[in-house]
NUNUVEX-971098 format. One record per residue: residue number from 1; residue in three letters; x, y, z of N, C-alpha, C, CB in turn. Coordinates in steps of 0.001 Angstrom, whole numbers, plus 500000, padded with zeros to 6 digits. Glycine has a CB too. Example, Ala and Ser with C-alpha at 12.3 -4.5 7.8 and 13.67 -1.06 7.14 Angstrom:
BEGIN
REC  lummi  drenmi     n_u     n_v     n_w    ca_u    ca_v    ca_w     c_u     c_v     c_w    cb_u    cb_v    cb_w
REC      1     ala  513190  494310  507800  512300  495500  507800  513200  496700  507800  511308  495527  509046
REC      2     ser  512850  497750  507080  513670  498940  507140  512900  500030  507870  514084  499402  505725
***
This chain:
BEGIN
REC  lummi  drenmi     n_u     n_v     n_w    ca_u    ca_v    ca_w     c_u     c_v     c_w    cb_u    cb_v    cb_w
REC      1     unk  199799  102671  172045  199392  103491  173158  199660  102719  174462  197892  103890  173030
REC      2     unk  200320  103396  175072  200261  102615  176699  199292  102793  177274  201182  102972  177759
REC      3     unk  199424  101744  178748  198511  101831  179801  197809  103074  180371  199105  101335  180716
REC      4     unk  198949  103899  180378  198977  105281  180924  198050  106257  180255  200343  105823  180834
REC      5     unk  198674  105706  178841  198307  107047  177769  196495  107013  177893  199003  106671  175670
REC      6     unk  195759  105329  177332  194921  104906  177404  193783  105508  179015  195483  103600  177150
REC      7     unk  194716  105284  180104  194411  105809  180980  193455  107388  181171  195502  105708  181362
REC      8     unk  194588  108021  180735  194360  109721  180567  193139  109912  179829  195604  110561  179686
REC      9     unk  193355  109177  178155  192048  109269  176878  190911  108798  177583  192234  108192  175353
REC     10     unk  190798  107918  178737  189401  107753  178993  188927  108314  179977  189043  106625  179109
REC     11     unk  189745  108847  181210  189186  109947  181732  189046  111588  181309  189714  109864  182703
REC     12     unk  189584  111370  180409  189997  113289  179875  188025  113062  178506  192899  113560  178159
REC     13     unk  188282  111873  178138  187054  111761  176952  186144  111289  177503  187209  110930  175702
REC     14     unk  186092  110407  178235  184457  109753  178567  184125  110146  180069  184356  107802  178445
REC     15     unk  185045  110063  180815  184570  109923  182409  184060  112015  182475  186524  109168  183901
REC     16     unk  185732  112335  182307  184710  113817  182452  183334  114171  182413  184937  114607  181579
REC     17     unk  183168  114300  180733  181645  114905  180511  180592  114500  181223  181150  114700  179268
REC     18     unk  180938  112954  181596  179956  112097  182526  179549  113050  183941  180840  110505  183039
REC     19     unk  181220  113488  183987  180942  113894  185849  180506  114969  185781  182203  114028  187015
REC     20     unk  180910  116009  184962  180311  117027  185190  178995  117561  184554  181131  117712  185069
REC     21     unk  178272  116586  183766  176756  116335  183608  176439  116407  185049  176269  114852  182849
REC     22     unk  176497  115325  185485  176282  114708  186657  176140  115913  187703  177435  113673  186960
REC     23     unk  177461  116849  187789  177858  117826  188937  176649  118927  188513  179716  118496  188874
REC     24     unk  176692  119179  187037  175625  120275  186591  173916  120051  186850  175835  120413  184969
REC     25     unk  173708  118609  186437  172255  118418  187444  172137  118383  188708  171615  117326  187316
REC     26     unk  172913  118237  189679  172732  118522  190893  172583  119524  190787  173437  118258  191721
REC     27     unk  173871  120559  190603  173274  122038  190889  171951  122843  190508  174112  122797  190399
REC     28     unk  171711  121918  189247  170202  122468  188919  169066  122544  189641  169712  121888  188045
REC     29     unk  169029  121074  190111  168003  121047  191069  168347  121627  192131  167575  119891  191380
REC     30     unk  169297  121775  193183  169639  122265  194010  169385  123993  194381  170697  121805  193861
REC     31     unk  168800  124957  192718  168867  125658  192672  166880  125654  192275  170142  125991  192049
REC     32     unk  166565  124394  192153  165332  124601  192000  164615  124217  193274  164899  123947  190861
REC     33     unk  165458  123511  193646  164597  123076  194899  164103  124025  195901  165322  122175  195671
REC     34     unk  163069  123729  197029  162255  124411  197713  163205  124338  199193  160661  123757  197645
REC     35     unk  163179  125901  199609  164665  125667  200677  163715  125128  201910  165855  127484  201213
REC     36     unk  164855  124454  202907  163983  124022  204072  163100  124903  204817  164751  123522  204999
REC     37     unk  162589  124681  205724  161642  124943  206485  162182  125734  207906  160947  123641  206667
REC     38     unk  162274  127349  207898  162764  127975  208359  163098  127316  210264  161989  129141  207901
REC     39     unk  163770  127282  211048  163705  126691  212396  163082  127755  213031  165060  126247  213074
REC     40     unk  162220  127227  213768  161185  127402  214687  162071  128699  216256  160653  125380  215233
REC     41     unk  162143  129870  215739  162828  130633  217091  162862  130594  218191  162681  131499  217294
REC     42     unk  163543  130416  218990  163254  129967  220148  162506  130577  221403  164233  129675  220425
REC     43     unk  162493  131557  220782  160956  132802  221305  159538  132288  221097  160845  134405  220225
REC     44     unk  159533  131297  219946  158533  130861  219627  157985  129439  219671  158537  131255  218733
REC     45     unk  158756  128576  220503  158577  127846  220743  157865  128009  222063  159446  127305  220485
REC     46     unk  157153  126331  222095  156358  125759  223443  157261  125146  224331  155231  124645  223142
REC     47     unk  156859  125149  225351  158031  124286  227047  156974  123521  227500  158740  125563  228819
REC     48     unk  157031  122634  228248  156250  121647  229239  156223  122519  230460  157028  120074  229553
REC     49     unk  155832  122017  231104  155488  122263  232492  156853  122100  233340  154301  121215  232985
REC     50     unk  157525  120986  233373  158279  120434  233712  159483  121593  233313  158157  119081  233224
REC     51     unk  160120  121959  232119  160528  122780  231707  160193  124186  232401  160270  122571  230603
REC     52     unk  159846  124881  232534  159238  125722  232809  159808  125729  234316  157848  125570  232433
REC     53     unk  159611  124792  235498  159909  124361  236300  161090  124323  237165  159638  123736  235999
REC     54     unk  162052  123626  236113  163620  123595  235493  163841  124996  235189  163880  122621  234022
REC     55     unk  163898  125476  234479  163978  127038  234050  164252  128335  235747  162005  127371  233079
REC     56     unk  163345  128071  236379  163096  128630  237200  163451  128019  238693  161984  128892  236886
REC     57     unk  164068  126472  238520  164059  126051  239866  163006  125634  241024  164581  126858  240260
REC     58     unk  162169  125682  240843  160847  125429  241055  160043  124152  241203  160395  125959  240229
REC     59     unk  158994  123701  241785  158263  122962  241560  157537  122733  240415  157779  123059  242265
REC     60     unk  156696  121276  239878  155706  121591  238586  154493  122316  239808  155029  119759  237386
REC     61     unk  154065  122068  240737  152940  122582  241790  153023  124502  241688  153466  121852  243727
REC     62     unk  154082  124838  241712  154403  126093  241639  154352  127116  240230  155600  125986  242131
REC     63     unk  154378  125999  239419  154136  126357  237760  152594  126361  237567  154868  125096  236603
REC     64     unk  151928  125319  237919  150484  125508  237690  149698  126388  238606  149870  124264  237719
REC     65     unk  150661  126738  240056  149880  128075  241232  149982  129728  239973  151497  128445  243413
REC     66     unk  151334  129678  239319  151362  130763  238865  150630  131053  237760  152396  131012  238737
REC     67     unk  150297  129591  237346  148959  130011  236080  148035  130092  236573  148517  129138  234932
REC     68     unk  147524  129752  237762  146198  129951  238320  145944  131443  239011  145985  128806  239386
REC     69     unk  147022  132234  238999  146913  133092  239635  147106  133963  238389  147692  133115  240822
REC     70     unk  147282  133773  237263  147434  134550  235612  148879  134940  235947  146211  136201  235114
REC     71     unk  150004  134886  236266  151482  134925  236344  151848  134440  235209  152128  134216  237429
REC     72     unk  151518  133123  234703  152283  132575  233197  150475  132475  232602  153593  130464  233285
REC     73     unk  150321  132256  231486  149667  131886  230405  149901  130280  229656  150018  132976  229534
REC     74     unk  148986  129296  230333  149220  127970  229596  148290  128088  227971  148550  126532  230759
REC     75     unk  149248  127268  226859  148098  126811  226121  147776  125285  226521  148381  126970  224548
REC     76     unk  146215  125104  226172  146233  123619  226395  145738  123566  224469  144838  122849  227992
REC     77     unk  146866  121819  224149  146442  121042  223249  145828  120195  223729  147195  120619  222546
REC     78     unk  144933  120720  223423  144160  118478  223932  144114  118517  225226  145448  116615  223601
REC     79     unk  145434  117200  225892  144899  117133  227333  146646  118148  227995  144530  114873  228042
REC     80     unk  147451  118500  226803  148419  119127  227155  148624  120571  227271  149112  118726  226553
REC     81     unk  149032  120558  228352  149475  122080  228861  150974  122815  228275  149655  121951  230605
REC     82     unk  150998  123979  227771  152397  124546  227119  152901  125218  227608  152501  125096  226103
REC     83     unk  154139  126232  227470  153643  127678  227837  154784  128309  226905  153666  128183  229693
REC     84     unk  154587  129273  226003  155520  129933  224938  156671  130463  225753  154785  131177  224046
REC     85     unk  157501  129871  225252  159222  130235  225736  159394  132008  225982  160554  129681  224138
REC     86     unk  159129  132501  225060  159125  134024  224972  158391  134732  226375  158239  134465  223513
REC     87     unk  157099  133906  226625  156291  134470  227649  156690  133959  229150  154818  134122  227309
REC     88     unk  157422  133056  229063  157838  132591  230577  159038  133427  230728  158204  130852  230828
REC     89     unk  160091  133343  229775  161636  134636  230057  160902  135577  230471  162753  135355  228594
REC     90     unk  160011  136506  230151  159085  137337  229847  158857  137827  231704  157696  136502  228824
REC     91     unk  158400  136645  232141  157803  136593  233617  157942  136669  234895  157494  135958  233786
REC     92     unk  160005  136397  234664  160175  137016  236381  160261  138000  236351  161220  136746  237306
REC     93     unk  160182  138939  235535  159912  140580  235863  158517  140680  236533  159890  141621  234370
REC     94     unk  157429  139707  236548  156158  139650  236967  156219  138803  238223  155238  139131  235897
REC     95     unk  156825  137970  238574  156724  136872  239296  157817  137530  240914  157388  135339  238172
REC     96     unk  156997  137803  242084  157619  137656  243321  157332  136562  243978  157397  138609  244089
REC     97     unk  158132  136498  245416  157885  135829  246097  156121  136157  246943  159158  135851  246762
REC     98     unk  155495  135074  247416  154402  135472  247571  152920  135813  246364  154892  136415  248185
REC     99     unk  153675  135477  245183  153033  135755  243938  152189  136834  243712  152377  134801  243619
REC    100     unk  152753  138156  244406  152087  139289  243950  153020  140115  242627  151858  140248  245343
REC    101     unk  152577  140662  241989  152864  141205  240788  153402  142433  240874  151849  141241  240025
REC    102     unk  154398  142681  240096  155618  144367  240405  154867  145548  239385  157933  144095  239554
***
């Protein structure tokens, strides 16, 4: 038997079955596994202040006048202030100059 021949007999007999064991438990688990963790929409996400700010061109002073006046809706965690992405897009339909409401 040559080099060659020898060659072929041990990948065609031993290495195969190896790999595609191998290829077939991955897919197993892959098919058992628990899928990731859907991403967070971007409607549904939180912004900073700062953000919010940026968004609009604005001051942060001008972000916290319009929550004080109920224009945006902050959540606070703790000692942090949020404000849901969805509800600030949401707000220059609400938001004039002078901060009276349309």
């Amino acid at each position: 038997m040559t080099a060659q021949q020898n060659l072929s007999f041990a990948i065609e007999q031993i290495l195969r079955p190896i790999v595609v064991n191998a290829v077939e438990h991955v897919l197993d688990e892959l098919k058992t596994a628990t899928p990731p963790p859907a991403p967070v929409a971007e409607s549904e996400r939180y912004i900073t202040k700062k953000e919010v700010a940026a968004l609009f061109g604005v001051s942060e002073v001008s972000v916290w006048d319009w929550e004080k006046k109920g224009l945006l809706t902050g959540y606070r965690i703790g000692n942090l202030v949020r404000y849901k992405y969805s509800e600030v897009m949401a707000s220059p339909k609400m938001i004039q100059r002078g901060g009276q409401k349309q």
